[in-house]
Backbone as JSON, one array per atom type, in Angstrom:
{
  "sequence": "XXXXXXXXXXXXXXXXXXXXXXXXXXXXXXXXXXXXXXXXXXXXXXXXXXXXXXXXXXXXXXXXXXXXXXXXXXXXXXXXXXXXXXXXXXXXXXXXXXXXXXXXXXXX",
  "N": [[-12.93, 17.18, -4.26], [-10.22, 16.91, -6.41], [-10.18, 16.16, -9.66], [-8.42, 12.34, -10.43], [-7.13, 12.49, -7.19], [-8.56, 10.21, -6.11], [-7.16, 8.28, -7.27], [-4.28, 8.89, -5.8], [-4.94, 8.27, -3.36], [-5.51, 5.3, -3.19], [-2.78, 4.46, -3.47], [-1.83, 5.72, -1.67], [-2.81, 4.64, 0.6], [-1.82, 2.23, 0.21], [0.69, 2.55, 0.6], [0.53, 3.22, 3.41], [-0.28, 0.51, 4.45], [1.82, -1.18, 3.78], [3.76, 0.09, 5.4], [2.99, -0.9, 7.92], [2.61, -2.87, 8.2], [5.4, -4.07, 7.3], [6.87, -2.63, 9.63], [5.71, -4.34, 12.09], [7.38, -6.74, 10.87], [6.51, -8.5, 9.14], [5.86, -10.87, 5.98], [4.39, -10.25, 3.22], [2.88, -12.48, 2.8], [2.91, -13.72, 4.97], [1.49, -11.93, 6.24], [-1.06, -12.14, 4.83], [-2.08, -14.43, 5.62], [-2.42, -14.21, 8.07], [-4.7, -12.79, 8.07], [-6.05, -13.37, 6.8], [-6.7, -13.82, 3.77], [-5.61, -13.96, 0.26], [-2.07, -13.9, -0.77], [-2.19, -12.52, -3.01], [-3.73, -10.36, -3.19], [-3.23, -8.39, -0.63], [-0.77, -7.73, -1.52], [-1.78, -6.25, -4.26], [-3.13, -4.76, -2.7], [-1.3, -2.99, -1.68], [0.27, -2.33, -3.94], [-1.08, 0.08, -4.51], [-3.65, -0.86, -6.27], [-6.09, -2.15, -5.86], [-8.36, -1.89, -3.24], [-10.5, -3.26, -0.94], [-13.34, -2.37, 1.56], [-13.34, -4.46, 3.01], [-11.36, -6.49, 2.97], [-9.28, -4.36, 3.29], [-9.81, -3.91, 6.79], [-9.51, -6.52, 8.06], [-6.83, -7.04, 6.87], [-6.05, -4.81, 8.97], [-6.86, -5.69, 11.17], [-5.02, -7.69, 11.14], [-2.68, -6.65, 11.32], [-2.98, -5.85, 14.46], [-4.1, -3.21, 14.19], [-6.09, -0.54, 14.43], [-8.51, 0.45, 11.16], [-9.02, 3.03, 10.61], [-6.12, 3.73, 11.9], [-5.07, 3.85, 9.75], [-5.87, 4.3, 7.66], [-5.36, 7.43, 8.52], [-3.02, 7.34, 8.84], [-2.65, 6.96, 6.14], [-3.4, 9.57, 5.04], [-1.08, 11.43, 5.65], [0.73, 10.29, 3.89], [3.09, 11.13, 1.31], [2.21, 12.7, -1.99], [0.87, 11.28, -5.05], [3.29, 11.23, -6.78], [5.54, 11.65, -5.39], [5.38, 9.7, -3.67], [6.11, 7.78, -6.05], [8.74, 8.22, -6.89], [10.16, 7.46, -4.94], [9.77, 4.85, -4.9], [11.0, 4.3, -7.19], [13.33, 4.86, -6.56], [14.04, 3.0, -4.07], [13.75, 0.65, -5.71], [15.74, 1.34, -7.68], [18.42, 0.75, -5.92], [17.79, -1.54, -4.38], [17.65, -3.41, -7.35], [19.13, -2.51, -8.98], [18.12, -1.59, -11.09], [16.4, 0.97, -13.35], [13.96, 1.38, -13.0], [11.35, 2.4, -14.25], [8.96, 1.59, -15.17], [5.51, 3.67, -14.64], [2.9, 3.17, -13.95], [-0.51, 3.74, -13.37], [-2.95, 4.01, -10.45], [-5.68, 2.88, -9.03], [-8.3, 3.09, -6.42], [-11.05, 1.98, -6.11]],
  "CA": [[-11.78, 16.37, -4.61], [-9.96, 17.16, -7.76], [-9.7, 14.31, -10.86], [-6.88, 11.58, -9.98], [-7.02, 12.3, -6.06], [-8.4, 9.35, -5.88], [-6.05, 7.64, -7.41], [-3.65, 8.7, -5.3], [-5.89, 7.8, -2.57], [-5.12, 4.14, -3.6], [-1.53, 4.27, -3.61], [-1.48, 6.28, -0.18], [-3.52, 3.59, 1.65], [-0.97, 0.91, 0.04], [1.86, 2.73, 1.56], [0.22, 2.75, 4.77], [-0.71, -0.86, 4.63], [3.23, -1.54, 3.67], [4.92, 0.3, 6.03], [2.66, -0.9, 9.1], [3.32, -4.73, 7.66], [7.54, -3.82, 7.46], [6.92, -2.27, 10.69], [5.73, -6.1, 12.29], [8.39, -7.72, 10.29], [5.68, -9.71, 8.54], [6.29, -10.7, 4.88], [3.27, -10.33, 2.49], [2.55, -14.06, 2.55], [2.55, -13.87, 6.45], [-0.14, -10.68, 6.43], [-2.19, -13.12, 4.31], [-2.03, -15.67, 6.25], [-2.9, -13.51, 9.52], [-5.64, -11.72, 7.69], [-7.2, -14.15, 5.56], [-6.82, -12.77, 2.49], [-4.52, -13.82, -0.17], [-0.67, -12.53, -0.8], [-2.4, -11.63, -4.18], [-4.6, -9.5, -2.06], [-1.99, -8.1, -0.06], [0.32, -7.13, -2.97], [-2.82, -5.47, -4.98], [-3.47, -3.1, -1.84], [0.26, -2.36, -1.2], [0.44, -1.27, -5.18], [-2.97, 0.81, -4.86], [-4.22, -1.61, -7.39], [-7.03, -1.97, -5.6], [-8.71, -2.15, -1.73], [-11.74, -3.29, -0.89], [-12.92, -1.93, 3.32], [-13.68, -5.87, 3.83], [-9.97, -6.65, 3.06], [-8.57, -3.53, 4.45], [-10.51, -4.28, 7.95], [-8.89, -7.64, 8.24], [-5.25, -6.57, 7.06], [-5.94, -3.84, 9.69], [-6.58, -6.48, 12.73], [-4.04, -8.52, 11.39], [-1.67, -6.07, 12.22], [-2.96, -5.3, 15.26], [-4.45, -1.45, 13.94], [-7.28, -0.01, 13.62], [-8.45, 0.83, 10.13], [-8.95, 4.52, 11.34], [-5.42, 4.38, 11.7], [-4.24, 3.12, 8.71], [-6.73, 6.0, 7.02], [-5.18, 8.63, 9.18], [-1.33, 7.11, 8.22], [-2.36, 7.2, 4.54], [-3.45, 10.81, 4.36], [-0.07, 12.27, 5.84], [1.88, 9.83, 2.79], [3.1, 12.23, 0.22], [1.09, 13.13, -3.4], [1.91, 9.96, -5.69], [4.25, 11.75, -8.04], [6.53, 11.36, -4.27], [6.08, 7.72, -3.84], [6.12, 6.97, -7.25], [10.1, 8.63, -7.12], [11.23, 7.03, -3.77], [10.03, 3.33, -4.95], [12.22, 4.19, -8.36], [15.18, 5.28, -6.27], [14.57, 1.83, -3.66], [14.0, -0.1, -6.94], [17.23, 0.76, -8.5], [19.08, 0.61, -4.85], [18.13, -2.78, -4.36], [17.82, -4.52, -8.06], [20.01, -2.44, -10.12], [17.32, -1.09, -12.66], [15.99, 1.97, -13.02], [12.36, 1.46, -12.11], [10.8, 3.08, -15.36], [7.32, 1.77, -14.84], [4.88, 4.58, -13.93], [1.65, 2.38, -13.52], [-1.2, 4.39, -12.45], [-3.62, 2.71, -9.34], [-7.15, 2.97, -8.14], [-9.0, 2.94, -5.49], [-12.48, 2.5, -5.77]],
  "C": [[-11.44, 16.59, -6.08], [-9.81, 15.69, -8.52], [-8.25, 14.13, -10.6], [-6.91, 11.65, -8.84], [-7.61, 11.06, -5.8], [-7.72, 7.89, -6.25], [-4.72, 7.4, -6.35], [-4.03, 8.59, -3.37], [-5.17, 6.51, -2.03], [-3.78, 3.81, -2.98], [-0.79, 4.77, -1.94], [-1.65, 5.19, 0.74], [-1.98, 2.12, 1.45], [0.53, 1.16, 0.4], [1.91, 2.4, 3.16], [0.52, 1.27, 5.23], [1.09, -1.48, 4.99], [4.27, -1.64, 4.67], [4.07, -0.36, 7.63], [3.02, -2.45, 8.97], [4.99, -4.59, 7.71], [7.41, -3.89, 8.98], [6.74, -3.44, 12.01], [6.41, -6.82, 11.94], [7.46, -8.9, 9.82], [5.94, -9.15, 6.94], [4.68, -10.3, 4.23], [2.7, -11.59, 2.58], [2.14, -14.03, 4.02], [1.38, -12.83, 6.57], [-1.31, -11.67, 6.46], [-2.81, -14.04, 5.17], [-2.85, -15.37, 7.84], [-4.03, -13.12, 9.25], [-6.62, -12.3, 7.3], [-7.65, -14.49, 4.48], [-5.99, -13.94, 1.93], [-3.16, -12.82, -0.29], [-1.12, -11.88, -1.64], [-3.26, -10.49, -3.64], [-3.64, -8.27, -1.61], [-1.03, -7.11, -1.0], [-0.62, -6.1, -4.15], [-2.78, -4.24, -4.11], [-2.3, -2.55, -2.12], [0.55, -1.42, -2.5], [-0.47, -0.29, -5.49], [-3.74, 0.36, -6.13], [-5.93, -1.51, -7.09], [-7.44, -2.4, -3.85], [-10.3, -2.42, -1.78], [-12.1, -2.8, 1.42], [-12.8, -3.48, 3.85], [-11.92, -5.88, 4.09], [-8.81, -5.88, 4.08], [-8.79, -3.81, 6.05], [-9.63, -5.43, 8.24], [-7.73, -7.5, 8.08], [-5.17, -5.83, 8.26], [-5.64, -4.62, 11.23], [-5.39, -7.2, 12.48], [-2.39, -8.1, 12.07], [-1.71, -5.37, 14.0], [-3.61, -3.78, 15.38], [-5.81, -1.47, 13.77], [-7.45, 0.27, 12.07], [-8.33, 1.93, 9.94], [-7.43, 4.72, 11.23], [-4.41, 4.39, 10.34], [-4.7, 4.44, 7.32], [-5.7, 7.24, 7.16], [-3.19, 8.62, 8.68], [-1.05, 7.98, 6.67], [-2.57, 8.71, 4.07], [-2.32, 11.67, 4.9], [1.23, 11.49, 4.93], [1.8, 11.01, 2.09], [2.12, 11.95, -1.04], [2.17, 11.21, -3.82], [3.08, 10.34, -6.43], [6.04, 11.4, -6.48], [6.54, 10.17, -3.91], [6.07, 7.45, -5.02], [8.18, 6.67, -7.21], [10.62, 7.67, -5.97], [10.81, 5.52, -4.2], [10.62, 2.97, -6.35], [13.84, 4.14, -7.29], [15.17, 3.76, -5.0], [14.49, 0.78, -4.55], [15.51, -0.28, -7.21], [18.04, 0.42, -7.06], [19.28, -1.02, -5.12], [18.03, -4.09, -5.66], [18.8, -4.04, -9.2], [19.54, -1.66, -11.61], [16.95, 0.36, -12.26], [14.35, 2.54, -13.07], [11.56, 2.36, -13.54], [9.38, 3.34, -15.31], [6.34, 2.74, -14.08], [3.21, 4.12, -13.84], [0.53, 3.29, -12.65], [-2.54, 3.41, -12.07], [-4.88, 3.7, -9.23], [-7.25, 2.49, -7.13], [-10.48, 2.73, -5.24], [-13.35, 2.47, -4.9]]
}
């Protein structure tokens, strides 16, 4: 594994997590709530701030998924430098700004 892949490790898994939560029409607060967890929880994974497997495991039933697939989701997301760009360009879409922040995430 080269230095930083797991960084974008992080950020892959919190796409996963995102789009399988959109995909249920559950908010972040409702995950929580299903899962166990906090939203602050919730909102940490989604930014690849940070995951722990306990957490992940429990987001995973809450949606109904395996964790396996949530793994298998996150390694066909693009490199981060590709979600970093598409949550600038739905940033400015839906608030008007131009998303500047380049915040880099872990995973450990």
């Amino acid at each position: 594994m080269k230095q930083g892949e797991h960084r974008d490790l992080g950020l892959r898994v919190g796409v996963a997590v995102r789009r399988y939560r959109e995909r249920a029409g559950l908010t972040q607060k409702d995950l929580a709530r299903k899962a166990l967890v906090t939203q602050a929880e919730v909102s940490l994974i989604e930014s690849g701030d940070r995951c722990s497997l306990r957490t992940l495991d429990e987001v995973s039933r809450a949606l109904n998924t395996r964790l396996s697939d949530i793994i298998r989701f996150a390694e066909d997301v693009p490199d981060a430098a590709t979600v970093v760009a598409e949550a600038r360009r739905f940033a400015k879409a839906y608030s008007g700004t131009t998303g500047t922040s380049t915040r880099q995430t872990v995973c450990p």
